[in-house]
N, C-alpha and C positions, 0 to 999 in steps of 0.2 A: 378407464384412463382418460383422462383429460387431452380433449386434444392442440398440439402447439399455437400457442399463437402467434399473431406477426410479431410482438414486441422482440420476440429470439431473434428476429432479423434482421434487428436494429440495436445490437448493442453498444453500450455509451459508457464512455473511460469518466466516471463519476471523479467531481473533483477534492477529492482527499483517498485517504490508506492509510496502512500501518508506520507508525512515525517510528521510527529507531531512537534507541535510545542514546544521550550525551553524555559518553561517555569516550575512553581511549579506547572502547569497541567499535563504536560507531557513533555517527553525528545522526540529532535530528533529522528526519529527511519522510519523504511520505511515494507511496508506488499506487498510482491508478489500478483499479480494480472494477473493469467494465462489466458489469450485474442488469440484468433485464427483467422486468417486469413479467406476469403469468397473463395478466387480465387488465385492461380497460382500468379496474378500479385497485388494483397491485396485486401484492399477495407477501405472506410471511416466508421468512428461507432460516433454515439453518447449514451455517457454513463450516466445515470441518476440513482443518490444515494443519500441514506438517512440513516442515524446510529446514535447512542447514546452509549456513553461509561462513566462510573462515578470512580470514587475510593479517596482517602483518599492520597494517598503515605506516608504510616507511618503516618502523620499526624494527629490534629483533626478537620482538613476542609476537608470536601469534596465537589469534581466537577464533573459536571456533564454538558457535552459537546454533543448539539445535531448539525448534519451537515444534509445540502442538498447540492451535489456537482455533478455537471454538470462536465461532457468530454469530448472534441473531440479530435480524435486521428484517425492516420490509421498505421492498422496492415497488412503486408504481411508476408511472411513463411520467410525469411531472415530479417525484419528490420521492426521497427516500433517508432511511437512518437507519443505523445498526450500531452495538455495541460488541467487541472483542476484547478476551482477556487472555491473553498469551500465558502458556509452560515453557518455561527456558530451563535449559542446561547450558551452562556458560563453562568451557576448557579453555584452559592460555597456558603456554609453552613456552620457552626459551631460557637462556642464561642460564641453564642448570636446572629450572624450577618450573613444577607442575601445577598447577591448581585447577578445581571444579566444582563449581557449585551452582544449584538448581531454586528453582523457585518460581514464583508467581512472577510477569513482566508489570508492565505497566499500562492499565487498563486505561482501551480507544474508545470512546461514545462521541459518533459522527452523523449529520444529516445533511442532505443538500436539495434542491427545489431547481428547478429550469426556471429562468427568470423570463425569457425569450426566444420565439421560434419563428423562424419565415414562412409566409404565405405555401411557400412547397414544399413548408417540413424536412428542407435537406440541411440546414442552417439552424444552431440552436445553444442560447448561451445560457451556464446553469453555476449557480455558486454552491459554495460545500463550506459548512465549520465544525470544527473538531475539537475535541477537549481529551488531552493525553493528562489521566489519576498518576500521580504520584505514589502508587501501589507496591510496585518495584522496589528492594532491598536496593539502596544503591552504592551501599558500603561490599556488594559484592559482583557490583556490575549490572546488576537486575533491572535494575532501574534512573532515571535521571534524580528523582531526588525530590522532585520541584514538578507542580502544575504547570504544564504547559496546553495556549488557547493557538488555531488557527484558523484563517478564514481562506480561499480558493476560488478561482475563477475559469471554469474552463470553457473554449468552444468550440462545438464542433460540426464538422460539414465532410455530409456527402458524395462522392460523386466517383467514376468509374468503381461502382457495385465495392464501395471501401468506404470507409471514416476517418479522418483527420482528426484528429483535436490537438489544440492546444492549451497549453495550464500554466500556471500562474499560482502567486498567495503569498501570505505573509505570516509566518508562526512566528508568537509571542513566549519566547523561551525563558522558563524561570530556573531561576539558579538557587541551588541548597547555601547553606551558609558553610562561607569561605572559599565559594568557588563563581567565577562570573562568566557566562554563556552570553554570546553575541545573540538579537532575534535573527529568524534563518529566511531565508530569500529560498522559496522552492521554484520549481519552472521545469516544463516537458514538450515533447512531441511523441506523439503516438499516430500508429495509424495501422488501422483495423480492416482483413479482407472478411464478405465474411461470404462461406457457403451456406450449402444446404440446412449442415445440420452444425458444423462446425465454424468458429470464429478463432481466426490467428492474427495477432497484433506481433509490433512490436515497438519498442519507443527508447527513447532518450530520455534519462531523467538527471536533473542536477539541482543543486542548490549552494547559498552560500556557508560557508562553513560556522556553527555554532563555537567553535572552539577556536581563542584567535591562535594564528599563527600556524592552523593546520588548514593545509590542502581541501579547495572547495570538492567536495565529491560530485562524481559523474557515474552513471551505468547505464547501462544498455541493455535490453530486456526482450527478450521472446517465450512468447507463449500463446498458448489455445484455450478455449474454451468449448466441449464437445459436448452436447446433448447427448444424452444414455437413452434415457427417454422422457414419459411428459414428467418425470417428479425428481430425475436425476440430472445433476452435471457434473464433468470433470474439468479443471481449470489446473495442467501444469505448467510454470514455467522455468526459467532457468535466465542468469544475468553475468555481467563480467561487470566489474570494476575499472573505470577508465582513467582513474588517478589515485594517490596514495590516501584520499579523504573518505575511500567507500571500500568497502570487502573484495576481495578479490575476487570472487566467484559464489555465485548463489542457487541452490534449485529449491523448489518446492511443489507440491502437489496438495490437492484436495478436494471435495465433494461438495455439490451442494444440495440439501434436498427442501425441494418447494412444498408448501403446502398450499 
């Protein structure tokens, strides 16, 4: 077994995540996802995940969206990328009428690089771009319909044995024919304690709303990240919805395993 390295004890809310899709499920929107490095020169990970998120958006339908989403990706202490391709099962409810239907979401392929780091390594600013496939049925909610590109800015600093960061970006949101999506304004705060073996964050994430005329979403996020050992991690957390533009409540769980 390989033994830990420091990079565990430095982990960094990379700037991009999974975008949601635009739809009256949910708006665009992207969730940090802080991943660390094995070695000096990276290393490959596969990430394996499963979550449930429902709410109403003001409305009086609600949905209710369960995923299982596979990743691979490789992280090093300066630059990382990975690609994710979500299984949805999408239920909506209300006014009498049921519906469910499953399918492929809409596949993430994202990379980011540290562009800048201070003399003490406690200071360090890093960009991320992301490209959301049009993959996703969006005739039944699966998906947005339409290529969408973004770019991300996050930075972060050190200090009382935690991490700050802050985020940033601008996603270029494309629209299916006969329908027009506003580009989305993302923006966060996070901030990461971390022990031994375990790291618990939590943060604020918002943006502006894709869809005109609905409610910019806001949520709120806690989670951990716990070492199993040197080839495993568990990463669950759980979110609440702080306006009628984001899901009311969200958990999820999943594994990572390094090679």
């Amino acid at each position: 077994m390989r033994p830990l390295p420091e990079h565990w004890r430095r982990f960094r809310c990379l700037p991009f995540g999974a975008w949601r899709r635009v739809t009256a499920i949910a708006a665009v929107g992207m969730l940090s996802a802080p991943l660390a490095a094995w070695s000096a020169g990276g290393s490959p990970y596969l990430d394996l995940s499963t979550g449930f998120r429902s709410g109403d958006f003001g409305t009086t339908v609600t949905s209710d969206l369960y995923d299982l989403t596979p990743e691979v990706g490789y992280v090093a202490p300066a630059y990382n990328a990975a690609v994710s391709v979500p299984l949805l099962v999408l239920h909506t409810s209300g006014s009498g009428a049921s519906t469910t239907d499953a399918g492929i979401g809409d596949v993430l392929a994202r990379a980011g690089a540290r562009l800048w780091q201070a003399r003490n390594a406690k200071t360090d600013l890093n960009a991320g771009v992301a490209v959301k496939f049009a993959t996703g049925d969006e005739t039944k909610g699966l998906g947005t319909g339409a290529t969408n590109y973004g770019g991300f800015l996050s930075l972060n600093h050190d200090m009382f044995g935690s991490t700050v960061t802050l985020m940033s970006g601008y996603i270029i949101v494309g629209s299916p024919a006969g329908v027009s999506y506003d580009n989305v304004v993302p923006y966060g705060l996070s901030v990461q304690y971390r022990f031994s073996r375990t790291n618990v964050y939590t943060s604020l994430q918002g943006q502006t709303s894709a869809a005109p005329g609905l409610q910019n979403p806001l949520e709120w996020t806690l989670g951990f990240f716990h070492i199993l050992n040197a080839d495993y991690v568990l990463h669950p957390d759980g979110f609440v919805g702080l306006s009628d533009g984001s899901p009311a409540f969200g958990i999820r769980t999943g594994f990572v395993r390094w090679f």
